[in-house]
SEDRENSE-857792 format. One record per atom (N, C-alpha, C): x, y, z. Coordinates in steps of 0.02 Angstrom, whole numbers, plus 50000, padded with zeros to 5 digits. Layout:
BEGIN
XYZ;...
//
This chain:
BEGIN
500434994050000;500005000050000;500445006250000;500425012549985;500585016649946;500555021750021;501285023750025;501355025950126;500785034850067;500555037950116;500045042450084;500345049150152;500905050050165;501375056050207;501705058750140;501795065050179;502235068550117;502745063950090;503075066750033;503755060650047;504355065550077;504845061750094;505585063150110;505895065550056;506165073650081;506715074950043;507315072850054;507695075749970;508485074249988;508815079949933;509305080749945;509895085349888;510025078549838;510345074549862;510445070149798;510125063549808;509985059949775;509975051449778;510355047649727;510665043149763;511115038349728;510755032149735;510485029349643;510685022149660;511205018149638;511345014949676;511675006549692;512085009149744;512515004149774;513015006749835;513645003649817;513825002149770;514454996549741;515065003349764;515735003149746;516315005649766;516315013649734;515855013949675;515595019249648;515225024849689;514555022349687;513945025749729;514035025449804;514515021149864;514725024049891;515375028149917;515625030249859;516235034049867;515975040749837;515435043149800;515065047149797;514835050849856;514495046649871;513995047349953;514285050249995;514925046350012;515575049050079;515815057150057;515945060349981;515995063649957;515525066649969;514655068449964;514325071349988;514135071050042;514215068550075;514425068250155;514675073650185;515435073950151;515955078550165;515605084750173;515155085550105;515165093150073;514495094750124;513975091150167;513485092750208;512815091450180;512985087450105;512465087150058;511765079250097;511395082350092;510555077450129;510525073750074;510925065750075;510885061550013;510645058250037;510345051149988;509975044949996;510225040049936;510155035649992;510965029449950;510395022649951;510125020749872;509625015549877;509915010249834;509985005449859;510264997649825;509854993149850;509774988449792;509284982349784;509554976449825;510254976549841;510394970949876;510294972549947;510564967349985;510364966950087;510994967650088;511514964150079;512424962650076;512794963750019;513364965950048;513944966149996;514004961249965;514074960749892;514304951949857;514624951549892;514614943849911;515324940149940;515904939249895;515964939249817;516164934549798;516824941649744;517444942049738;517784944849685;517464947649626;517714954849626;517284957049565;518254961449564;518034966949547;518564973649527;519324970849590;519744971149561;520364968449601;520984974449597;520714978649574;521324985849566;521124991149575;521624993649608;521485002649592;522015006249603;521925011049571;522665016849569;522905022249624;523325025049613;523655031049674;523075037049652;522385038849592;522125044249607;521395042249651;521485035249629;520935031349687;521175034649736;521505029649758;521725030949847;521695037949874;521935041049812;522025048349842;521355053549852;520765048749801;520035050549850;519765047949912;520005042049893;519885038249989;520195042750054;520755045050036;521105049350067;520605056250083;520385057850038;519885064450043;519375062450065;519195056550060;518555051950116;518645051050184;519335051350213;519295050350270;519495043650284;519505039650242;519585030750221;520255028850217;520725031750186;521395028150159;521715024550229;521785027250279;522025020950321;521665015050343;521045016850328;520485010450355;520715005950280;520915007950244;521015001850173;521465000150160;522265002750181;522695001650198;522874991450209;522574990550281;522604985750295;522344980050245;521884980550194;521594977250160;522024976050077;522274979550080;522674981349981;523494977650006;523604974949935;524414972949957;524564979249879;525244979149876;525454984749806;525564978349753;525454980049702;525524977349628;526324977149578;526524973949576;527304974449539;527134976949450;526614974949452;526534977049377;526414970849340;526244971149271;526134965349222;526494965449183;526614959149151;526904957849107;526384952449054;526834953348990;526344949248936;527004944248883;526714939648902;526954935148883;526924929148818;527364927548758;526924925148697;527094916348722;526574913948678;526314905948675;527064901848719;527704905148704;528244899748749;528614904148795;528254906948831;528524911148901;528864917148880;529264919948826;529534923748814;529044932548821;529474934548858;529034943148878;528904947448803;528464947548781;528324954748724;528184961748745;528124962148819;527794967848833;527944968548907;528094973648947;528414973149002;528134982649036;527594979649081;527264983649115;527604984549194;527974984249209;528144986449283;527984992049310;527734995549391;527474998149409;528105001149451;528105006549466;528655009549525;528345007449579;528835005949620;528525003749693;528795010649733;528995015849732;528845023149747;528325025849743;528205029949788;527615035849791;527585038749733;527045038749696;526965044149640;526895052049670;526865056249631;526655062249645;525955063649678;525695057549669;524995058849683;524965060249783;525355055049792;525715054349864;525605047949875;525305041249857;525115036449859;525615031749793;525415023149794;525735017849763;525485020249688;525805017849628;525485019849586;524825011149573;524815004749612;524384999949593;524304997749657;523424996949675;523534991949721;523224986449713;523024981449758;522704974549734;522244973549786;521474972849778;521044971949832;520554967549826;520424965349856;519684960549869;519184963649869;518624966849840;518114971549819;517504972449881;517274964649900;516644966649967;517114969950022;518004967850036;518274972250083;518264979150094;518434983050039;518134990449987;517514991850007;517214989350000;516434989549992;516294991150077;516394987550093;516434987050202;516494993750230;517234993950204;517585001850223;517135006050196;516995006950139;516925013850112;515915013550132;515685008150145;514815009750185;514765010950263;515455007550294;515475011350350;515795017550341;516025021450318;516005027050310;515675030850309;514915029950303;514325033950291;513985035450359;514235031750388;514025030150460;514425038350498;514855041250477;514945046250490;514395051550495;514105052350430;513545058250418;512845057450454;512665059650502;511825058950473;511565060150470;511545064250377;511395066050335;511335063250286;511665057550278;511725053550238;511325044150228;510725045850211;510435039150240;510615032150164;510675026550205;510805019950164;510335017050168;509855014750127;509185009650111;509515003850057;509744997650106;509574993250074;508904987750045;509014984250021;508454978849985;508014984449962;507934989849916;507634993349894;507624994049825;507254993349783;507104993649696;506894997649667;507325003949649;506965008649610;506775007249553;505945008949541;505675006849478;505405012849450;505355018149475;505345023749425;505635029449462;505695036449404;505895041649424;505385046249369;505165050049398;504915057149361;505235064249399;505455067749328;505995073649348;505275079649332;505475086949380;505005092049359;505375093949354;505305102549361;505855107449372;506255109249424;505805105449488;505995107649537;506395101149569;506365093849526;506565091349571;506575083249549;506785076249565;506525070149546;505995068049584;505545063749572;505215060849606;505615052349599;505645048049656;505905042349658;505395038949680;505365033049647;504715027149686;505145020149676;505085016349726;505205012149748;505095006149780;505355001549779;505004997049837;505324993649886;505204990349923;505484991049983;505344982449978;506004976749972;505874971049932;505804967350008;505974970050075;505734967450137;504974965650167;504454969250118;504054969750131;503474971150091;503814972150035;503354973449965;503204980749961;503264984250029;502794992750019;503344997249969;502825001349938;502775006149882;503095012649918;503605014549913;503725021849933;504105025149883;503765033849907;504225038249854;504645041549896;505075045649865;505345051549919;505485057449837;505815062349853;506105069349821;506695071149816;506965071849765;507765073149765;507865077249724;508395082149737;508305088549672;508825085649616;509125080849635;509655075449578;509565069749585;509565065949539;509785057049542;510355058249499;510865051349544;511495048849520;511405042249508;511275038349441;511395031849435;512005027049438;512125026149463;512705022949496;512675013349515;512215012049444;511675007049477;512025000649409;512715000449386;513044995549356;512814997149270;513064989849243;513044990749170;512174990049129;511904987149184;510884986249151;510524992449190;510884998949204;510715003249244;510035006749218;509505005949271;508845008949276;509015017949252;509345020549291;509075028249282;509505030449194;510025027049186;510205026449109;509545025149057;509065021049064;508405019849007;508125024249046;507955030449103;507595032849109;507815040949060;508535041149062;508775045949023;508655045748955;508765037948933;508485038348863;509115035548844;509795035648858;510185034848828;510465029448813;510785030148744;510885025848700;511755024448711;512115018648699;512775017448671;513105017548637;513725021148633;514515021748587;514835013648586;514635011248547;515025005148550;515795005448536;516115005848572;517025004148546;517204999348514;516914992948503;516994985948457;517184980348481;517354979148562;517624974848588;516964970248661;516954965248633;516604962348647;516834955648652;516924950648697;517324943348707;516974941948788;517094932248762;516874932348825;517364928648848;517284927948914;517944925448972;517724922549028;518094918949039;517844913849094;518374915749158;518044919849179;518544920349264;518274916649314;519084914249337;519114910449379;519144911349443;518994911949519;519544915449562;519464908349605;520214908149637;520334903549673;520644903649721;520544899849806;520724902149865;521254895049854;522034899049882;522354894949875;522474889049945;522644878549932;522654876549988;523354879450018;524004879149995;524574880050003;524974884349957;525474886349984;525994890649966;526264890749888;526144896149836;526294894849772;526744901549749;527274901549781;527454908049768;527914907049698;527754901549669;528084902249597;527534904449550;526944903349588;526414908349540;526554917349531;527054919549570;527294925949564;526764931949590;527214939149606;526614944049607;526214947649540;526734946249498;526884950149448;525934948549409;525454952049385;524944948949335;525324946249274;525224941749244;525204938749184;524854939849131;525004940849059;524564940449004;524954934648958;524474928548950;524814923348932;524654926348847;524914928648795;524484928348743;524674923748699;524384917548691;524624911148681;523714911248604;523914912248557;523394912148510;522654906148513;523174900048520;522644896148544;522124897548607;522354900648660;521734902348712;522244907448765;522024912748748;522284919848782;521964918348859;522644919748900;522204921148968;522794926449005;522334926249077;522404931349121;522794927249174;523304930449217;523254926449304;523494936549331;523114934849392;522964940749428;523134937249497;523704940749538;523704938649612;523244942849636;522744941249699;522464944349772;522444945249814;522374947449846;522594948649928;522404942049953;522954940350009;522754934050046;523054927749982;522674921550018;522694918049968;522484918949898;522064922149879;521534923049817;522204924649743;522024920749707;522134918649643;521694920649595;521584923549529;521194923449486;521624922549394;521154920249371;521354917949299;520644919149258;520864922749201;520394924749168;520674922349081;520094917349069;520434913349013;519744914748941;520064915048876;519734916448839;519264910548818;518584911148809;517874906648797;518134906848712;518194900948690;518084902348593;517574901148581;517434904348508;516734905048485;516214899048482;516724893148484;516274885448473;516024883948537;516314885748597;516134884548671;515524888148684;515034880548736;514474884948779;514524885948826;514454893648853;514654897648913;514424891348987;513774890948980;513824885649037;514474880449033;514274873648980;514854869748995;515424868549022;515754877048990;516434878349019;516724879849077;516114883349128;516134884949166;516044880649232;515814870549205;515904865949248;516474863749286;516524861249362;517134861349380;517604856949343;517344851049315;517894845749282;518374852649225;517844856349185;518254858149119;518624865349142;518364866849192;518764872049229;519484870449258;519354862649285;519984860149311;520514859049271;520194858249217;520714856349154;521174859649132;520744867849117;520804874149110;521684876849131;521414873349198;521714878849245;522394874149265;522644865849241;523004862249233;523684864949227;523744869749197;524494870749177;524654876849232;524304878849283;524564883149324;524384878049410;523634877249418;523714873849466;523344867249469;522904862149519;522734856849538;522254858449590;521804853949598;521244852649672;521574853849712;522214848349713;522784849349783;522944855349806;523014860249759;523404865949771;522984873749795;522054872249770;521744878249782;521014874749786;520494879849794;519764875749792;519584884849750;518994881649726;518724887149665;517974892249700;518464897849709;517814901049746;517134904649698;517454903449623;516904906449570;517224903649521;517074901849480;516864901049404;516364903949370;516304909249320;515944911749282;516104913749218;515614914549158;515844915849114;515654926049076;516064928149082;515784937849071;516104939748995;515594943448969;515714945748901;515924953348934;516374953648904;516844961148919;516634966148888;516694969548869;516284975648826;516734981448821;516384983748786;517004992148788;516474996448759;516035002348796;515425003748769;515355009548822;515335017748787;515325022448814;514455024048803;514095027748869;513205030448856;513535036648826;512905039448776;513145043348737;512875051048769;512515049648812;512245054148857;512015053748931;512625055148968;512615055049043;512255058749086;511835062349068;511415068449087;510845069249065;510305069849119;509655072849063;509265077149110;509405083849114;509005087249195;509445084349234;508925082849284;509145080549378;509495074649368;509355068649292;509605062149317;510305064149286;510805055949300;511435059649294;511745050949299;512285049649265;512695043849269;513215043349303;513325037649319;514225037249355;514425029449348;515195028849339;515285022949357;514995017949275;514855011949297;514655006649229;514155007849202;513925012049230;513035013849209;513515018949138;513615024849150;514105027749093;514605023549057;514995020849066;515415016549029;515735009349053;515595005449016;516204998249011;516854998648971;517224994749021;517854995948979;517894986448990;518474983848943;518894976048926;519214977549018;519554974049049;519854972949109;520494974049115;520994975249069;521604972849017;521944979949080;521634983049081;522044989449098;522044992649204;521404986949210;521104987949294;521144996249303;520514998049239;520435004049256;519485006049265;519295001449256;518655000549261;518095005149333;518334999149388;518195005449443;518485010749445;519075013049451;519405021549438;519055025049418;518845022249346;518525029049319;517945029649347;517615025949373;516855026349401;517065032149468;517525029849505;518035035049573;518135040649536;518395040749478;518485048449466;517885052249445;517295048649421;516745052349414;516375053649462;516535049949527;516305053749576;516645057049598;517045060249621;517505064249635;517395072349583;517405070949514;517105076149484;516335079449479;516135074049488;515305077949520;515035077749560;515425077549637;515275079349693;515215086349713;515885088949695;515845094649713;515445099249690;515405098049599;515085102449547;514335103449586;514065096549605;513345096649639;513195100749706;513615100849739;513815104149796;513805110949788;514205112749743;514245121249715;513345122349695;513325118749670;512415120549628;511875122749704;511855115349737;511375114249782;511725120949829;512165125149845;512095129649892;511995135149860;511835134749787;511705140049747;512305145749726;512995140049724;513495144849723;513615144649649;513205140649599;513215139449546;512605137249497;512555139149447;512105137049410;512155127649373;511365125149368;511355120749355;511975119849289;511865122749257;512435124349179;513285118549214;513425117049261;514155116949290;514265112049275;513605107149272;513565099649243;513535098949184;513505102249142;513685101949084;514605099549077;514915102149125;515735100549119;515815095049153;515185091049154;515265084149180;515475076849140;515145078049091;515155072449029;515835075648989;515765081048979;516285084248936;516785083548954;517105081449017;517915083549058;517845075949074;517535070849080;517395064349095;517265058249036;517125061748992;516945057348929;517705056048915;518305061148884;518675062148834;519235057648884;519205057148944;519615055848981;519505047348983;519035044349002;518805038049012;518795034348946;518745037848871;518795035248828;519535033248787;519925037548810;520595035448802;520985028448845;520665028348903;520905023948929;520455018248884;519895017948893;519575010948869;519965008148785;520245014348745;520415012248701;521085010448703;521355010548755;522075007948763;522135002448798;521415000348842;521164994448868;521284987848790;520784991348759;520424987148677;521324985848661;521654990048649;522424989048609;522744983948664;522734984548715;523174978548770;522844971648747;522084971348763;521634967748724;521804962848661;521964968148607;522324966748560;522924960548572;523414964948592;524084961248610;523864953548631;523554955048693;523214947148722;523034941248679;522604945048622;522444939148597;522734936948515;523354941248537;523754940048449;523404942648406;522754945848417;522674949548346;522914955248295;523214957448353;523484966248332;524194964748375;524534963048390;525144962748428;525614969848415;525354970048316;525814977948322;525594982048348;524994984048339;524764988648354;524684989548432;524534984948445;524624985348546;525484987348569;526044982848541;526634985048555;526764992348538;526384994848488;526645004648471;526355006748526;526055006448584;525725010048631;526265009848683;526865006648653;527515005948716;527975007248687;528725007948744;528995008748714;529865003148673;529865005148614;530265000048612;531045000748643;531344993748654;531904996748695;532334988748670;533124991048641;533474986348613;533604980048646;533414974948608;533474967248680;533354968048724;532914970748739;532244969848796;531624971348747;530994969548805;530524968148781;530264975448797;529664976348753;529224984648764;529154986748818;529304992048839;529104992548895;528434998848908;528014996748951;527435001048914;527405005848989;527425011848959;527295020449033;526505021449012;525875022149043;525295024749039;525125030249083;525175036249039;524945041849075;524235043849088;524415047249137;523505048549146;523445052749084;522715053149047;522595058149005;522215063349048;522175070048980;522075075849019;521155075649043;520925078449055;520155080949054;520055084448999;519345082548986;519025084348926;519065093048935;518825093948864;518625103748876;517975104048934;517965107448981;517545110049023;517755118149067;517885116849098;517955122949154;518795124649139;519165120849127;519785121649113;520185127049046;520215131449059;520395135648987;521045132348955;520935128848898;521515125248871;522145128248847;522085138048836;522745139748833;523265139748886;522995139348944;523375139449009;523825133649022;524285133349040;524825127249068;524595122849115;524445115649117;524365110749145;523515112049171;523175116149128;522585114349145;522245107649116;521835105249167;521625098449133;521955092549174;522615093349199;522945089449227;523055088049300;523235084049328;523125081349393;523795085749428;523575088749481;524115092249517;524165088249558;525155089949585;525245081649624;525225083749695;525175080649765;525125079749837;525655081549858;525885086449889;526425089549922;526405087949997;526925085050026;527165085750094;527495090450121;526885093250163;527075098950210;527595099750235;527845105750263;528525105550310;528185102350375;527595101550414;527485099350466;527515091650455;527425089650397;527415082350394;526755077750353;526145083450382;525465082450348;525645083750277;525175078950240;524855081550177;524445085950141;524665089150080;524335094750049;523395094050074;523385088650036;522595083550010;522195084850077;522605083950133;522315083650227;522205090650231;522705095350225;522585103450243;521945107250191;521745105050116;521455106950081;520905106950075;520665097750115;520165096050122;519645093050041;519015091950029;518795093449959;518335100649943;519105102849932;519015112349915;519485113149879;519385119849851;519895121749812;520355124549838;521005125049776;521575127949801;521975130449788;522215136049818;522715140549766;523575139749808;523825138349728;524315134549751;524955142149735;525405144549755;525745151149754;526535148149771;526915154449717;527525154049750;527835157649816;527265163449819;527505168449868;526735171549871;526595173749949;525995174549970;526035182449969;526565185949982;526395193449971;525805196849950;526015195049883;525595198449831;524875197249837;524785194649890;523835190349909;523445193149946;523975199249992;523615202050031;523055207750020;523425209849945;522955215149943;522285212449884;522195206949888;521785202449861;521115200549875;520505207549902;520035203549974;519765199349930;519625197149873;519105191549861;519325185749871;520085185249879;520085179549916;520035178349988;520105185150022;519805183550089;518905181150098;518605185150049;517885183850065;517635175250017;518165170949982;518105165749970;518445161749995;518585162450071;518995157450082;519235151150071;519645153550018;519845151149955;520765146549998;520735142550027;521365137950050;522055141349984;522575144650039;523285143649990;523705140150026;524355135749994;524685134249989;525485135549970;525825138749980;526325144049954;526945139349980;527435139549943;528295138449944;528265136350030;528205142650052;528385142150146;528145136050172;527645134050136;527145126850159;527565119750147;527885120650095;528165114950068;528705115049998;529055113750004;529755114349956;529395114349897;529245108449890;528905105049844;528585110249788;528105116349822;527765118349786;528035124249733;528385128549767;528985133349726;529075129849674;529455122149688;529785119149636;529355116849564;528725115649582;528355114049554;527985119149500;527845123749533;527685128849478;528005133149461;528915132349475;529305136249419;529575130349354;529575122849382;529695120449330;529105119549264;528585121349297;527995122549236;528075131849218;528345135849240;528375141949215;527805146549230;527445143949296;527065147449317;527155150949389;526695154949405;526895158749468;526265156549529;525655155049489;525065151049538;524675145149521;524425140449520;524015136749499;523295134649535;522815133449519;522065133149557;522065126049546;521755123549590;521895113749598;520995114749611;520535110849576;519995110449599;519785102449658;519465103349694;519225097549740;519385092749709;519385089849664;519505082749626;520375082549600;520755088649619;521425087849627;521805089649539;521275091949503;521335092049441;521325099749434;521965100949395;522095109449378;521675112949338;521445117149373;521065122749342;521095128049290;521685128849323;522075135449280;522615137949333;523255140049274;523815143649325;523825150249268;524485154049325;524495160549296;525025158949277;525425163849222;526025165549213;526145171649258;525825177049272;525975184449287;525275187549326;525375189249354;524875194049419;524245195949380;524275197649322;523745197749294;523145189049265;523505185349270;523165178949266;523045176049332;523255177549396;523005180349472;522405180549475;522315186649456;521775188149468;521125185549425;521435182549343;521045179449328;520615173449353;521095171249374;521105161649422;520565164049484;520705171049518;520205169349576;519555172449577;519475177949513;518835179549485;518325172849455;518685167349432;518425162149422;518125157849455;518525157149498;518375153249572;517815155449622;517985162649644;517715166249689;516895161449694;516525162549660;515795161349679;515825153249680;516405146049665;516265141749681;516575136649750;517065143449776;517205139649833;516805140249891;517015134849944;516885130749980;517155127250016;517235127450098;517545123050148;517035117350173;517215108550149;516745106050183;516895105850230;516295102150262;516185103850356;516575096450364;516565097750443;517185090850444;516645086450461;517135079150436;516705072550433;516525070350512;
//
């Protein structure tokens, strides 16, 4: 029966709660935002899904309040290597086991419901922030003023709505508020299916290595992925004559999996068979509703960039929403949502498809030009982050678009800790600031030389004198000269913001 009370408002609603939608949440948390976090399940899967994530991950967990609670859970990643049909390396991915600039590992390796744990108790901080599990959103109607959400409540069968002036779908790859937008798919062309394996090991296999593997052996391309703990995974190519069930029985699995291990050696915590995809929505936005995460794009696995980018799209439209809902900005801001998020996520997926390539001997050249070559040794492949799409970023400016890196304070703290998710003006010398009031009346966070070596150094070797870091750690715009000063904080002025502490 149909609850007949007003309904419940909210600033945003998110559905699903996967590593996406709640790393969103904790993010509006931060900012003081009245969200509602609705997922169809009761529990975290038990079972291995996403097994990576990067130093700009972490370095939002970090802005969550989280990075030491996950700490204990991640081991670091040595990197991959790819290997042809008789062991010999074609391709040679190693990872620095140094701090990147970001201030964090550049790979780590995790068990996903562990992730999942951390980052929903985290919510438990706000409350403001409510979590409804076993809940099914089955429709949304948007006005002007606002969504309407209806639902059901799978504990009990009852019908409820509530009000949200946004929905964030955040609700995987068959995502509900995506067909409510309308939107359609960019197919990239890569489509295969795969039979992953993951397996809890009985005993000690440390000749299985840390290193990931890409066997690309023509006859049947596969994967081996170490996990935290015992956990093992192998991800082996399905050919076109195979039926997805069959293969996925334990005898032909065992078979499979013959040339690495035995019953003796592990027991099989999943067998399944997943068609990979590589498939951008062609429209992440429509009004109030809004995408994130798989609901916006699939990528091939090749690259363990899959969750990231879902982390970096929350991270970029947290704040933007935040600026809106206190009215420090017009709805228009989301527009630099898809635009600064599309161009970025699609480069990676297509360098996913080219590794892809390599794997399965089809393109081997063309996957090896994405590295570099190096005499009697094998390729060795560097992947940079790409920049952000055109949005808020003025592209004549120096290192706009790009990720500004985490400076250690002279006290010892981190930039990321003192900044909070706010903006930031990063300076060689604070003088010139004083006679500046709009940055007093935007208390607008600086950072200057005196704070940290680091930073002087940093923006004379780019040839600048300031740079603006927005909440998501991504450059805004720098100056060359006092007059681009003042440009950077006329810009800013009406979107900053100190969130309140967690």
């Amino acid at each position: 029966m149909q609850n007949k009370s007003a309904p419940e408002e909210f600033d945003v609603a998110i559905v699903g709660r996967g590593p996406v939608g709640a790393t969103l949440a904790n993010l509006l948390g931060l900012c003081g935002i009245r969200t509602l976090v609705l997922e169809r399940e009761g529990q975290t899967y038990h079972l291995p899904r996403a097994v990576h994530f990067d130093d700009e991950c972490m370095r939002v967990f970090q802005t969550i309040g989280l990075a030491d609670a996950i700490l204990p859970h991640v081991i670091l990643s040595p990197g991959m290597r790819f290997l042809d049909a008789g062991g010999k390396m074609l391709l040679d991915w190693s990872r620095p086991q140094n701090l990147t600039p970001m201030g964090w590992h550049l790979s780590y390796r995790f068990h996903q419901p562990d992730l999942e744990d951390v980052l929903i108790g985290g919510l438990a901080r706000f409350p403001h922030v409510i979590l409804h599990g076993r809940c099914d959103v089955f429709a949304l109607d948007q006005d002007e003023h606002g969504v309407r959400v209806r639902y059901e409540d799978l504990t009990n069968g009852q019908l409820t709505e509530v009000r949200a002036r946004y929905v964030i779908g955040c609700d995987g790859a068959r995502s509900l508020v995506r067909r409510f937008i309308g939107s359609g798919m960019d197919d990239l062309g890569f489509h295969e299916r795969w039979l992953v394996i993951d397996v809890l090991l009985k005993r000690a296999r440390d000749d299985l290595g840390d290193y990931s593997l890409q066997h690309c052996d023509p006859r049947r391309p596969a994967t081996y992925v170490r996990g935290t703990g015992t956990r093992r995974r192998w991800e082996i190519t399905v050919l076109a004559d195979e039926d997805s069930h069959e293969i996925a029985q334990p005898a032909k699995v065992w078979e499979l999996l013959s040339r690495w291990v035995t019953p003796d050696d592990a027991e099989i915590e999943r067998a399944a068979v997943y068609t990979f995809h590589s498939v951008i929505a062609k429209q992440w936005r429509h009004g109030r509703l809004l995408l994130a995460g798989d609901s916006a794009h699939q990528t091939p696995p090749f690259l363990g960039q899959g969750m990231c980018a879902g982390v970096r799209d929350a991270a970029n439209l947290a704040w933007k929403l935040d600026a809106i809902i206190r009215g420090a900005a017009t709805a228009d801001l989301l527009d630099t949502y898809q635009s600064e998020r599309l161009p970025h996520v699609r480069e990676f997926i297509e360098l996913a498809i080219r590794l892809g390539g390599v794997i399965n001997t089809k393109a081997i050249e063309a996957g090896l030009a994405a590295g570099e070559a190096r005499e009697n040794a094998p390729v060795k492949l560097e992947v940079r982050k790409p920049l952000l799409g055109p949005g808020l970023a003025p592209r004549d400016m120096p290192l706009a678009g790009d990720l500004a890196p985490q400076f250690e304070l002279r006290d010892g703290s981190r930039s990321d800790d003192r900044v909070g998710y706010g903006h930031a003006l990063l300076v060689a010398d604070t003088s010139a600031l004083s006679s500046r009031p709009a940055l007093v009346q935007a208390g607008l966070k600086i950072l200057a030389s005196d704070d940290a070596d680091g930073i002087g150094e940093w923006l004379s070797r780019h040839g600048i004198i300031a740079a603006l870091v927005r909440p998501d750690r991504y450059v805004r715009g720098a100056a060359r000269n006092e007059i681009e000063v003042d440009q950077l904080i006329g810009a800013i002025t009406p979107l900053t913001h100190v969130p309140s502490a967690a």
